[in-house]
TISE-837566 format. One record per atom (N, C-alpha, C, O, CB): residue number from 0; residue in three letters; x, y negated, z negated. Coordinates in steps of 0.001 Angstrom, whole numbers, plus 500000, padded with zeros to 6 digits. Each point is the difference from the previous one (the first is absolute). Glycine has a CB too. Example, Ala and Ser with C-alpha at 12.3 -4.5 7.8 and 13.67 -1.06 7.14 Angstrom:
# residues 2
+-----+------+--------+--------+--------+
| pos | code |      u |      v |      w |
+-----+------+--------+--------+--------+
|   0 |  ALA | 513190 | 505690 | 492200 |
|   0 |  ALA | 499110 | 498810 | 500000 |
|   0 |  ALA | 500900 | 498800 | 500000 |
|   0 |  ALA | 501036 | 500019 | 499335 |
|   0 |  ALA | 497072 | 501154 | 499419 |
|   1 |  SER | 501542 | 497777 | 501966 |
|   1 |  SER | 500820 | 498810 | 499940 |
|   1 |  SER | 499230 | 498910 | 499270 |
|   1 |  SER | 500509 | 498892 | 499831 |
|   1 |  SER | 500675 | 501736 | 502314 |
+-----+------+--------+--------+--------+
# end
This chain:
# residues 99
+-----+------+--------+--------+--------+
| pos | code |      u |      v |      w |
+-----+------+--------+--------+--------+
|   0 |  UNK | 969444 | 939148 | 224194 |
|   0 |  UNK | 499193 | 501103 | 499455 |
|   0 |  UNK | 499078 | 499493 | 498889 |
|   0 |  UNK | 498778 | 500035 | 499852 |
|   0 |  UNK | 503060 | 501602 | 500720 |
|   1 |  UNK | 498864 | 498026 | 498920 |
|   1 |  UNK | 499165 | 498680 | 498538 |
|   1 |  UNK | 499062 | 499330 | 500635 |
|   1 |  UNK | 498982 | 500458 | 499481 |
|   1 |  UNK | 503048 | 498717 | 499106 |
|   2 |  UNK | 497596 | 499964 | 502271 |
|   2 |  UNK | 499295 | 499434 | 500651 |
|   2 |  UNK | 498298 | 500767 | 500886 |
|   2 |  UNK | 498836 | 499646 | 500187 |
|   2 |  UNK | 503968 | 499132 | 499693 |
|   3 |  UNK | 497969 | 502253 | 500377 |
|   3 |  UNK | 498937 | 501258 | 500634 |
|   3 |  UNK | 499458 | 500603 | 498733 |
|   3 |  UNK | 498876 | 500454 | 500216 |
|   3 |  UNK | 502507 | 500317 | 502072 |
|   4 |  UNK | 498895 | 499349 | 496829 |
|   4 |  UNK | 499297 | 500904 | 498587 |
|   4 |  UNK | 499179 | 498741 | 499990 |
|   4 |  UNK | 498893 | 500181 | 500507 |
|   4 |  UNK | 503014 | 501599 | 497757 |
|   5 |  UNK | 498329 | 496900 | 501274 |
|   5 |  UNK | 499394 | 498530 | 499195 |
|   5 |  UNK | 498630 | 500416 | 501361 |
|   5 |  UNK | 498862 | 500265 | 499615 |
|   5 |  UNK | 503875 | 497135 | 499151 |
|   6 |  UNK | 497520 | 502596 | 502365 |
|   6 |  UNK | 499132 | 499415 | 501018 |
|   6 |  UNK | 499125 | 501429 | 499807 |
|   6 |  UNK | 498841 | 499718 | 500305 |
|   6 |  UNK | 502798 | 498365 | 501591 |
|   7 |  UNK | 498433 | 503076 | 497792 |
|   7 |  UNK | 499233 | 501364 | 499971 |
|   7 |  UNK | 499164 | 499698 | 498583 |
|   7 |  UNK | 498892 | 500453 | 499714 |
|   7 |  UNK | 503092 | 501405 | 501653 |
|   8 |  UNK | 498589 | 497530 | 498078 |
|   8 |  UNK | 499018 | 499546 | 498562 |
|   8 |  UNK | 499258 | 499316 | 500014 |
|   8 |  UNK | 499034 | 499997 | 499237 |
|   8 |  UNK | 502128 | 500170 | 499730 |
|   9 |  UNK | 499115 | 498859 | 502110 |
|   9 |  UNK | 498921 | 498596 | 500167 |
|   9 |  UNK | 498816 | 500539 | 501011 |
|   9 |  UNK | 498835 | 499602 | 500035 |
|   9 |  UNK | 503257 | 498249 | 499812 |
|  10 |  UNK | 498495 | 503111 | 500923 |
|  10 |  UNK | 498905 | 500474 | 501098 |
|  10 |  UNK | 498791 | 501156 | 499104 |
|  10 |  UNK | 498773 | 499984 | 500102 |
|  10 |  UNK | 503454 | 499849 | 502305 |
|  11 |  UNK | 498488 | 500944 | 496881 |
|  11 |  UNK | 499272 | 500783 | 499267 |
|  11 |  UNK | 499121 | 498889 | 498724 |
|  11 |  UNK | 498911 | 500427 | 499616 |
|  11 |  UNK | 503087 | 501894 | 501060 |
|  12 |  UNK | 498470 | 496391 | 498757 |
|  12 |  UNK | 498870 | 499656 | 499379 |
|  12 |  UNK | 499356 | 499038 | 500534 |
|  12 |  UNK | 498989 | 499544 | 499466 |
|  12 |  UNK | 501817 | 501158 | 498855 |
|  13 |  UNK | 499684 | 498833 | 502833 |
|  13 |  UNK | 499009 | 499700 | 500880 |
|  13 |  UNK | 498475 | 500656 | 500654 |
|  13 |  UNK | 498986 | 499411 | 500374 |
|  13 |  UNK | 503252 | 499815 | 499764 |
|  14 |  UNK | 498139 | 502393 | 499805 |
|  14 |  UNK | 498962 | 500802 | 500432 |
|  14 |  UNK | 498895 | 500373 | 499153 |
|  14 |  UNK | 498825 | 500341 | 500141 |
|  14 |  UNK | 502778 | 500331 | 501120 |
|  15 |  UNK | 499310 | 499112 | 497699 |
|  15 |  UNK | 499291 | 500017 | 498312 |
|  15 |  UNK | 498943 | 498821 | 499763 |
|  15 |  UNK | 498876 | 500095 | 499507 |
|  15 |  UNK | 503511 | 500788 | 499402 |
|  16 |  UNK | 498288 | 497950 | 501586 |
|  16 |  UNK | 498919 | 498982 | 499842 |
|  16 |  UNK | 498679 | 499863 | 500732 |
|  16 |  UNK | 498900 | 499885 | 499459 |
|  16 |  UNK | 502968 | 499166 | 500020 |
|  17 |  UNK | 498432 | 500981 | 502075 |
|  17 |  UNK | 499293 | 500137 | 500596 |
|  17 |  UNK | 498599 | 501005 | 500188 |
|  17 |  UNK | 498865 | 499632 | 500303 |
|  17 |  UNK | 503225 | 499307 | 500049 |
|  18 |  UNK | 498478 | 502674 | 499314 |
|  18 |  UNK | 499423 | 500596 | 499715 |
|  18 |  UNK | 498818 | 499481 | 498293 |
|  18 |  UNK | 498779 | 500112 | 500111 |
|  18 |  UNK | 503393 | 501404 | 501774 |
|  19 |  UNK | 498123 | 498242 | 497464 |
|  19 |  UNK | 499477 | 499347 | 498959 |
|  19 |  UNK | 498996 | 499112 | 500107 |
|  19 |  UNK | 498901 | 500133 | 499462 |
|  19 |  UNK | 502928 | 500223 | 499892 |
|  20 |  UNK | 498689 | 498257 | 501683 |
|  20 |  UNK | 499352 | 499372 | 500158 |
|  20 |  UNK | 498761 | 500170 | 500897 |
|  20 |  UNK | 498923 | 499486 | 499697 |
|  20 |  UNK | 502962 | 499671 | 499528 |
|  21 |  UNK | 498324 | 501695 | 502064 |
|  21 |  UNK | 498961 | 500644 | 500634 |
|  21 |  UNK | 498584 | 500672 | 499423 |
|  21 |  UNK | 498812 | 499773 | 500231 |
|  21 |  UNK | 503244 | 500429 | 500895 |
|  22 |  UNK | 498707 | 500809 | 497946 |
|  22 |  UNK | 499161 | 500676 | 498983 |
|  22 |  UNK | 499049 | 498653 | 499272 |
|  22 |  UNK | 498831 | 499721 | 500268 |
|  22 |  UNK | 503242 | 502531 | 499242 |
|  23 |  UNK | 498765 | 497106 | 499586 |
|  23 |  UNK | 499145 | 499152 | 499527 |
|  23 |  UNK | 498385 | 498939 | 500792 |
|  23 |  UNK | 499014 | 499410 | 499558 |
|  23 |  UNK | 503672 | 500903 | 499224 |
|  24 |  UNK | 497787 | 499919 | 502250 |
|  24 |  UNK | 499427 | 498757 | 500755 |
|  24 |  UNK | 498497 | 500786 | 500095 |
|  24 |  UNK | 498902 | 499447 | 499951 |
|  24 |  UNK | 503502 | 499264 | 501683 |
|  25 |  UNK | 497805 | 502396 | 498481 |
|  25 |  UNK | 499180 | 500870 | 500305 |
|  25 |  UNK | 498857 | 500327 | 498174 |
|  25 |  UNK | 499027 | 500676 | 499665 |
|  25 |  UNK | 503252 | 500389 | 502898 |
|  26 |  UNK | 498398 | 498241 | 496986 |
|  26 |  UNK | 499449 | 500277 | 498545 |
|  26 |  UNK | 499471 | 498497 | 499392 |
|  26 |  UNK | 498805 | 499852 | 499743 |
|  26 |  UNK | 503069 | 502366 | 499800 |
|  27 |  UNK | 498915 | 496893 | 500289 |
|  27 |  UNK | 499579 | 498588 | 499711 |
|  27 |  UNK | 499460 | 498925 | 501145 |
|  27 |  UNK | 500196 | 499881 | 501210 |
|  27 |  UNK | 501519 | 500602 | 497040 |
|  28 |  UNK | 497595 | 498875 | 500871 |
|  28 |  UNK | 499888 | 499053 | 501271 |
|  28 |  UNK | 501256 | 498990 | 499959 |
|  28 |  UNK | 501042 | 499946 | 499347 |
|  28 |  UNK | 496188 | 500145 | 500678 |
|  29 |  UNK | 502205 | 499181 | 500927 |
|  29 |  UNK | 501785 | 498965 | 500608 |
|  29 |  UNK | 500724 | 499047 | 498685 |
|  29 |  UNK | 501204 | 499827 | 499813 |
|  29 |  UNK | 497565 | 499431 | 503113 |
|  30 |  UNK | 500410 | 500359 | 496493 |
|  30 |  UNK | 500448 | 498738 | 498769 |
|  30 |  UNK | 499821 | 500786 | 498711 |
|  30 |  UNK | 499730 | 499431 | 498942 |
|  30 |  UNK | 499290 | 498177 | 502272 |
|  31 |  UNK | 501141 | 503772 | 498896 |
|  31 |  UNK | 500385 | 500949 | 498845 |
|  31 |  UNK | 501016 | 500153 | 499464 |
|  31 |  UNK | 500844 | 500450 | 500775 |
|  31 |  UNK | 498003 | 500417 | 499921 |
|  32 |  UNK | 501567 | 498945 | 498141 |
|  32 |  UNK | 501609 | 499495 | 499437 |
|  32 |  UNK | 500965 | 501191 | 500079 |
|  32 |  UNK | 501166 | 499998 | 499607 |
|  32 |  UNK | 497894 | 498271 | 498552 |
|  33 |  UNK | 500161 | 502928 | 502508 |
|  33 |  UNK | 501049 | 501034 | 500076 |
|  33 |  UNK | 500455 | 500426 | 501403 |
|  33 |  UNK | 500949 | 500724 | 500303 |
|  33 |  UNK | 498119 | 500044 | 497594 |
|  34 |  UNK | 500144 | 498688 | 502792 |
|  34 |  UNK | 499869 | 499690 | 501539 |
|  34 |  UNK | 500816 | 499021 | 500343 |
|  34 |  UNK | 500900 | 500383 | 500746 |
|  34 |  UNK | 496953 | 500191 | 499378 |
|  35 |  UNK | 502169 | 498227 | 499591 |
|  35 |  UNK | 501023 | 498771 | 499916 |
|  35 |  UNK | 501447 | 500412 | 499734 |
|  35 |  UNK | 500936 | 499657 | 500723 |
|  35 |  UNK | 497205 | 498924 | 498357 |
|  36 |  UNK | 501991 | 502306 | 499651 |
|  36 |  UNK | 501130 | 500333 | 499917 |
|  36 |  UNK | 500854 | 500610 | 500543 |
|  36 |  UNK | 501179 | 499678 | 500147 |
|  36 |  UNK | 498013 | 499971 | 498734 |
|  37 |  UNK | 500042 | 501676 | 501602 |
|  37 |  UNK | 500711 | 500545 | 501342 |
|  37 |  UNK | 500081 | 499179 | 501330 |
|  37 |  UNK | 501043 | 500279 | 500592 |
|  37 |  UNK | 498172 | 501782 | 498488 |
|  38 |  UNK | 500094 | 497104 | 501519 |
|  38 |  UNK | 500373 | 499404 | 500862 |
|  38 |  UNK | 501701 | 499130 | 499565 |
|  38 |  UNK | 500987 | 499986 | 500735 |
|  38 |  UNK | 496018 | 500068 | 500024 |
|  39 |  UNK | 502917 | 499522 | 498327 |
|  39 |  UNK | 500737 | 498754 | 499956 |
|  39 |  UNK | 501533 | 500985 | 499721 |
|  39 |  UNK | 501116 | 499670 | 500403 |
|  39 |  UNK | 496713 | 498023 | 498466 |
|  40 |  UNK | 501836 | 503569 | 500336 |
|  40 |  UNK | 501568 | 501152 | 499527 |
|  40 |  UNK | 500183 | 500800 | 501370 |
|  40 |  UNK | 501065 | 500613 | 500075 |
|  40 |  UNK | 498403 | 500111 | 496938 |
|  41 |  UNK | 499855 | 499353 | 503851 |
|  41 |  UNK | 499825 | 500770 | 501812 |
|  41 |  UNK | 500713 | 498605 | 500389 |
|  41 |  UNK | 501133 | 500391 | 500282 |
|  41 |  UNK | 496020 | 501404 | 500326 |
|  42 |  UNK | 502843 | 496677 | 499588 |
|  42 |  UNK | 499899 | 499412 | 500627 |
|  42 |  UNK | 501592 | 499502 | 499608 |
|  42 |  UNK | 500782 | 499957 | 500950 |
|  42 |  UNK | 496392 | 499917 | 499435 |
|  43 |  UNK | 503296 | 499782 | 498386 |
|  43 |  UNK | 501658 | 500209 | 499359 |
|  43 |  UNK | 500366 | 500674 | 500235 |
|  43 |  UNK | 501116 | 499707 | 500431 |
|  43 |  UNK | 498981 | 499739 | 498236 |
|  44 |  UNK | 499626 | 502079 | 501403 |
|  44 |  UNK | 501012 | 501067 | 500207 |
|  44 |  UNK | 499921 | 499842 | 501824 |
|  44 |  UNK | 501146 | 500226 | 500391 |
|  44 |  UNK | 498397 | 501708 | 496959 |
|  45 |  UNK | 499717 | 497826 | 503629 |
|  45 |  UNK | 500003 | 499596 | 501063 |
|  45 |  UNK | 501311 | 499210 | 500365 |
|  45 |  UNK | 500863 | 500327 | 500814 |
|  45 |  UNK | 496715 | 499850 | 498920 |
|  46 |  UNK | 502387 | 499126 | 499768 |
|  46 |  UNK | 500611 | 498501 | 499874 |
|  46 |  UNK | 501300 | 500325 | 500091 |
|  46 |  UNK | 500715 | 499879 | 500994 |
|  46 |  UNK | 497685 | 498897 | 497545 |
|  47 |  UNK | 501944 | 501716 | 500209 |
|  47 |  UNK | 501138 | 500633 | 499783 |
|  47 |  UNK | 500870 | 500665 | 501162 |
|  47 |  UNK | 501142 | 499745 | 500382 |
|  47 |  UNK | 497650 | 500470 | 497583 |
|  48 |  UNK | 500283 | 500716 | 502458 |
|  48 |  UNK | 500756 | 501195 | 500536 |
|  48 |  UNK | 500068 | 499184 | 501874 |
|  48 |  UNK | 500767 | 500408 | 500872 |
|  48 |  UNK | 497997 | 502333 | 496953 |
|  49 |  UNK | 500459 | 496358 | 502318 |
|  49 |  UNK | 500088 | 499425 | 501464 |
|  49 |  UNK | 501508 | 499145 | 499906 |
|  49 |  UNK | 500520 | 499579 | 501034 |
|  49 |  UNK | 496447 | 500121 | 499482 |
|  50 |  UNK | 503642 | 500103 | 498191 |
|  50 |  UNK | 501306 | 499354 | 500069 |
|  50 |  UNK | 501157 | 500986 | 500878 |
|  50 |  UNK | 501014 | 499699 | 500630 |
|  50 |  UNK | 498316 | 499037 | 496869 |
|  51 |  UNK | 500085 | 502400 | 502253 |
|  51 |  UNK | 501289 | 501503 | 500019 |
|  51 |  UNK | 499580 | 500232 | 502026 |
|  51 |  UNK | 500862 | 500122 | 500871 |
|  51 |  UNK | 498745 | 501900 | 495475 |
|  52 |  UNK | 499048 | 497974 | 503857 |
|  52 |  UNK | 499408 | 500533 | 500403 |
|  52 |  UNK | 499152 | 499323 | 501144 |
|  52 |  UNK | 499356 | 499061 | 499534 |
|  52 |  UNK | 501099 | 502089 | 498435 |
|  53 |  UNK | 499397 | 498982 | 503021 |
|  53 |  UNK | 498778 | 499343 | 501218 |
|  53 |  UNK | 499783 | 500706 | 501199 |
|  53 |  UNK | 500940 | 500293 | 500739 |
|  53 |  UNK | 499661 | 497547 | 498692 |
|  54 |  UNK | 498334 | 502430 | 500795 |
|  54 |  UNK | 499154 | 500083 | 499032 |
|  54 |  UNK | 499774 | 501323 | 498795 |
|  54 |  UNK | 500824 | 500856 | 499679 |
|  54 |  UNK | 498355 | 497619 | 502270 |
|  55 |  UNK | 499334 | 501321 | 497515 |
|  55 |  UNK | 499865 | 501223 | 499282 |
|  55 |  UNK | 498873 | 500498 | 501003 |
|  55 |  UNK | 499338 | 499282 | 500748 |
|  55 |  UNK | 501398 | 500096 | 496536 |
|  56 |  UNK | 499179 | 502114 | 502563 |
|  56 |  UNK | 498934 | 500421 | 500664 |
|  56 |  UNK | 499603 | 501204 | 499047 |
|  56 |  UNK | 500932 | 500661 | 499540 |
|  56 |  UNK | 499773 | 498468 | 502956 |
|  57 |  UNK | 497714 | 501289 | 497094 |
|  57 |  UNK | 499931 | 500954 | 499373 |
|  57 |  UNK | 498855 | 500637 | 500606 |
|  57 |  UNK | 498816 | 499663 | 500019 |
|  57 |  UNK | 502339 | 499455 | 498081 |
|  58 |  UNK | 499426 | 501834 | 502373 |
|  58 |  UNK | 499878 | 501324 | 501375 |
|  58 |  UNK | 498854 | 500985 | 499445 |
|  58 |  UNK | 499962 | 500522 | 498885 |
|  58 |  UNK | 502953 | 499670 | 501937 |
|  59 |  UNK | 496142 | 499936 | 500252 |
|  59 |  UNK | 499456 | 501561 | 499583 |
|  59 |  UNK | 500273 | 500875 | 501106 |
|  59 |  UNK | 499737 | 499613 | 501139 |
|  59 |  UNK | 498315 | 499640 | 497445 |
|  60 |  UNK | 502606 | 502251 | 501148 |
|  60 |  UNK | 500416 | 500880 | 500711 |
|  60 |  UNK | 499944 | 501250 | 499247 |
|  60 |  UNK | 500739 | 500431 | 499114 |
|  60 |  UNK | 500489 | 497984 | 502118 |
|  61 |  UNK | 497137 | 502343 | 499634 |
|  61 |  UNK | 500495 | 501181 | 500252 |
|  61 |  UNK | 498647 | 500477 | 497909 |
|  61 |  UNK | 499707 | 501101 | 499533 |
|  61 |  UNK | 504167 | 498429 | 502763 |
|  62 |  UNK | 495805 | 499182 | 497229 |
|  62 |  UNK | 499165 | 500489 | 499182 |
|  62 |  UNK | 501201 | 499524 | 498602 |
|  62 |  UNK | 499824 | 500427 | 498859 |
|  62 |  UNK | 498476 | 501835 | 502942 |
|  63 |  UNK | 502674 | 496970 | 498506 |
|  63 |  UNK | 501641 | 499289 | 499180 |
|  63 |  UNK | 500226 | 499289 | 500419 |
|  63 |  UNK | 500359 | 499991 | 501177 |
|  63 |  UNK | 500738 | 501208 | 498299 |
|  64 |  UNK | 498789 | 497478 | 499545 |
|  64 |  UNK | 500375 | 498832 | 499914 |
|  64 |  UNK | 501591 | 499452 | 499957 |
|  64 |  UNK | 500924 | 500446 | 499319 |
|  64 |  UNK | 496837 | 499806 | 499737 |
|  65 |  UNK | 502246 | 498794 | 501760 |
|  65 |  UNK | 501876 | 500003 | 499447 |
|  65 |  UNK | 500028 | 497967 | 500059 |
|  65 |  UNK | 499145 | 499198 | 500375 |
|  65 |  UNK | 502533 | 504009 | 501441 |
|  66 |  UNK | 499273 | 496667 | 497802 |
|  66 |  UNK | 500004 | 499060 | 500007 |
|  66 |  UNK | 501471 | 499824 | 500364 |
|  66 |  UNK | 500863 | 500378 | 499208 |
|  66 |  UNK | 497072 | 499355 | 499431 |
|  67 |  UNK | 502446 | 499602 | 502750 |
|  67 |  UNK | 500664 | 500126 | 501011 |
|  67 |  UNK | 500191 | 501328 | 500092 |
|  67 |  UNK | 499113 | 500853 | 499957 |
|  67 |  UNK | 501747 | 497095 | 499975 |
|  68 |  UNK | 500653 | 502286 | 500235 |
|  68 |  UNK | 500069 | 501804 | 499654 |
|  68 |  UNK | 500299 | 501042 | 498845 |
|  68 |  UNK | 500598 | 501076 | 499999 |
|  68 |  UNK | 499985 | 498357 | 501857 |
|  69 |  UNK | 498717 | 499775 | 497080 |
|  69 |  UNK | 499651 | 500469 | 498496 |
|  69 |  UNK | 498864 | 500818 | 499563 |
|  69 |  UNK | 499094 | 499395 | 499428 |
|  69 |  UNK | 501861 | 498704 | 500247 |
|  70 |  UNK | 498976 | 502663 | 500425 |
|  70 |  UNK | 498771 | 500586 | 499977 |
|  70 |  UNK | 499306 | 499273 | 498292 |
|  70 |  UNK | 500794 | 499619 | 499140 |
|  70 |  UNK | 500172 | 503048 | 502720 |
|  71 |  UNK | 497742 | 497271 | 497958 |
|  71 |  UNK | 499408 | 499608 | 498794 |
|  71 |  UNK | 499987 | 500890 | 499304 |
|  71 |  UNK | 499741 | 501109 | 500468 |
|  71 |  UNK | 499158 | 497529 | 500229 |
|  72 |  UNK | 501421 | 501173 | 497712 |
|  72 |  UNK | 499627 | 500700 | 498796 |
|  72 |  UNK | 499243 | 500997 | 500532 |
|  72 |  UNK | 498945 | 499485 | 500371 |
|  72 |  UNK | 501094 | 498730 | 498032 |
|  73 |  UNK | 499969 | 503184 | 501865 |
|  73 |  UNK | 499066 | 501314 | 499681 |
|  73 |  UNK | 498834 | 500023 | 499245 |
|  73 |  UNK | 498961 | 500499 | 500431 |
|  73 |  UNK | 502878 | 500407 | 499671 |
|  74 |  UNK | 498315 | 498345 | 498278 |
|  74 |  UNK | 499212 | 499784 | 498960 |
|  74 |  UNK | 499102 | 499102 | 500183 |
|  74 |  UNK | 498894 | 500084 | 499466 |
|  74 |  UNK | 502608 | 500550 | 499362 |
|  75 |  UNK | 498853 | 498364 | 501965 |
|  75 |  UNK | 498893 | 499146 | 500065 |
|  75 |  UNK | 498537 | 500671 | 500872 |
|  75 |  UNK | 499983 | 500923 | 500814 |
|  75 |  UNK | 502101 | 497051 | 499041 |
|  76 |  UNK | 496782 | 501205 | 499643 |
|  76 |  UNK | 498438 | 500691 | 500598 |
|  76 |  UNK | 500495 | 499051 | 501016 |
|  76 |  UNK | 500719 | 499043 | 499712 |
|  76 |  UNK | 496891 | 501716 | 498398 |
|  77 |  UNK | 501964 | 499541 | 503163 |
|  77 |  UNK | 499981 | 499133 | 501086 |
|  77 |  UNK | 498861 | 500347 | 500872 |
|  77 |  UNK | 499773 | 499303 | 500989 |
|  77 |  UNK | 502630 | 500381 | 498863 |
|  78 |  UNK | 496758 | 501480 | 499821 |
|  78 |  UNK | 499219 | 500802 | 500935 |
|  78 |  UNK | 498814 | 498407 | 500477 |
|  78 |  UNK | 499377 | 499824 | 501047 |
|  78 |  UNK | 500916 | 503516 | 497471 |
|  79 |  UNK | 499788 | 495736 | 500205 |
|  79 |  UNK | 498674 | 499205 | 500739 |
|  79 |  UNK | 500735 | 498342 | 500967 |
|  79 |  UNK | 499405 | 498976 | 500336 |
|  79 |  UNK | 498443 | 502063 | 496973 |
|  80 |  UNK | 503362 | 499292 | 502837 |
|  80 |  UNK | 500802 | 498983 | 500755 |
|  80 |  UNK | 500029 | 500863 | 501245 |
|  80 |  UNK | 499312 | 499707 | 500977 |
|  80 |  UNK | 502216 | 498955 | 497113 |
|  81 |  UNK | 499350 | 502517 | 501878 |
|  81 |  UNK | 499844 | 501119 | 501221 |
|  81 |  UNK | 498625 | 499823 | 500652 |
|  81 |  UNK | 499951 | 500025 | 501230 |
|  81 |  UNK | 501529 | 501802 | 497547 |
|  82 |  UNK | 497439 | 498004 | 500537 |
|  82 |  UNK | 498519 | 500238 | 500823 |
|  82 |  UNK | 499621 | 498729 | 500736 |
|  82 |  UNK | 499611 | 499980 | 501168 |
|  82 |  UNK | 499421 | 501660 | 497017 |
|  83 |  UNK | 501157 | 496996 | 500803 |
|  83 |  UNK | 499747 | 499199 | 500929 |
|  83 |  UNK | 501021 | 499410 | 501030 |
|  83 |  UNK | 499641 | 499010 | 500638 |
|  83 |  UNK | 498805 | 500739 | 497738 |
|  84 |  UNK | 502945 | 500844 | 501864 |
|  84 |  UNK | 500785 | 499861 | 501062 |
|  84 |  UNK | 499564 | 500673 | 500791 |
|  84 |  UNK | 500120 | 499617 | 501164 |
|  84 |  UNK | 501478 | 499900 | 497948 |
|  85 |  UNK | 497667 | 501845 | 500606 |
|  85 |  UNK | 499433 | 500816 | 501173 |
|  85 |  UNK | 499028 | 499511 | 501130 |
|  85 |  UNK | 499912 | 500023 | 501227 |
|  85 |  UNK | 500393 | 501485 | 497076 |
|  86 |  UNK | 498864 | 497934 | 500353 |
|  86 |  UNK | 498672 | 499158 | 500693 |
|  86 |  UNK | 500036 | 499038 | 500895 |
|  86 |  UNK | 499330 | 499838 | 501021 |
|  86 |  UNK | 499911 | 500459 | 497233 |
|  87 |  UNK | 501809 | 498926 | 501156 |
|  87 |  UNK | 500493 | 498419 | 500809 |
|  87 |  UNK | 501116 | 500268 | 501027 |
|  87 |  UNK | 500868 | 499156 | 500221 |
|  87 |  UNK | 498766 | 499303 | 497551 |
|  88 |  UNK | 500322 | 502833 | 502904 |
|  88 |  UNK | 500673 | 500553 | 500733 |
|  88 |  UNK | 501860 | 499181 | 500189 |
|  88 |  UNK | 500636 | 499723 | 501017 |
|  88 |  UNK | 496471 | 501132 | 500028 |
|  89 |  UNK | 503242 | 498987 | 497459 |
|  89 |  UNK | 501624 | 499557 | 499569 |
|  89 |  UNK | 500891 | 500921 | 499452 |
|  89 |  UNK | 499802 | 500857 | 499139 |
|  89 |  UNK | 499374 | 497178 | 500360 |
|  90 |  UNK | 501803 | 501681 | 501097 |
|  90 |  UNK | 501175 | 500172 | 500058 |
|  90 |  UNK | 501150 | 500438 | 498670 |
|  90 |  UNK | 501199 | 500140 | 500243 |
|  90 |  UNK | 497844 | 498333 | 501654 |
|  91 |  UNK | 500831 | 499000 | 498267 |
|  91 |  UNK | 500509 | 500028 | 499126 |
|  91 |  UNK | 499789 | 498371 | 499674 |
|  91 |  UNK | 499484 | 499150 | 500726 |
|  91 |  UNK | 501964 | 503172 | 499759 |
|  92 |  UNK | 498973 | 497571 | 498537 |
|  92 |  UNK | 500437 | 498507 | 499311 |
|  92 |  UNK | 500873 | 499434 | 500014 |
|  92 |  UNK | 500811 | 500339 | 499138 |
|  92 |  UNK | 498332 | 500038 | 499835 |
|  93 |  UNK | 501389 | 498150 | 502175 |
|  93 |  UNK | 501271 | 499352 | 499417 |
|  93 |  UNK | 499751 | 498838 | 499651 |
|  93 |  UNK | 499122 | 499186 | 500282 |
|  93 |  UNK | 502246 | 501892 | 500879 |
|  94 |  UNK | 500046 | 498943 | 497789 |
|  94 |  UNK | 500029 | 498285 | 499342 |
|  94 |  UNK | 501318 | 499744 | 500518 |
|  94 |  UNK | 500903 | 500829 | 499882 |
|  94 |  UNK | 497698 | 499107 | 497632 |
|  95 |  UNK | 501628 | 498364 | 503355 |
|  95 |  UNK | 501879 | 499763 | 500101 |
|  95 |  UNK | 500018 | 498779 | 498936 |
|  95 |  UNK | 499185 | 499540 | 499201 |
|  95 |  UNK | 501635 | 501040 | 503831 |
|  96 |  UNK | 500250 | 499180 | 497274 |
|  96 |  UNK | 500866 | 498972 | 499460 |
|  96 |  UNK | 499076 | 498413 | 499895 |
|  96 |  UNK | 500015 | 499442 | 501097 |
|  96 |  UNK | 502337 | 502075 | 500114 |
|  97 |  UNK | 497026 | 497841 | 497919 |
|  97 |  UNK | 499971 | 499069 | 500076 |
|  97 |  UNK | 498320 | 500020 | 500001 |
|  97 |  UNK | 499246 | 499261 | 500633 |
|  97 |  UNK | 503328 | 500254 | 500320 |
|  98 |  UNK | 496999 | 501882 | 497872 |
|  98 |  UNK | 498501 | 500020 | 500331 |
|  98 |  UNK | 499485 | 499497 | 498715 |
|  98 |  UNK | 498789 | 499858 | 499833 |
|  98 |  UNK | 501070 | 502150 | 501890 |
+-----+------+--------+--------+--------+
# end
């Protein structure tokens, strides 16, 4: 049970990062030190959670994001990640083991 809470924490700030880092990308350019940072805190907490986990996949369904079967933070803005998954007619995103 301990193990399933740790892994619901890592997936939820996993969604946190990502979401973050998306946003950002969209704001800085690439060798922007706040841009860098989220890649590299998205790319550890990645890391992390592919130990527990393989793969990760973070889902769009239905206008809700989940990440496997976690749905994402409510709070987070996602409306401009939602749009360009729309556009690029996706799904979803996976990362496995050994990326």
């Amino acid at each position: 049970m301990k193990e399933t809470e740790e892994i619901k924490k890592q997936l939820a700030e996993f969604g946190r990062a990502f979401a973050l880092l998306f946003n950002r990308a969209f704001m800085y350019d690439a060798d922007h030190p706040y841009l860098t940072d989220a890649i590299d805190s998205t790319f550890r907490t990645l890391e992390q959670l592919l130990h527990s986990i393989s793969p990760v996949v973070f889902i769009l369904n239905r206008d809700q994001f989940y990440i496997d079967e976690e749905p994402l933070d409510s709070r987070l803005n996602v409306w401009r990640i939602a749009n360009h998954f729309k556009k690029a007619g996706m799904e979803s995103v996976s990362a496995y083991k050994g990326v």
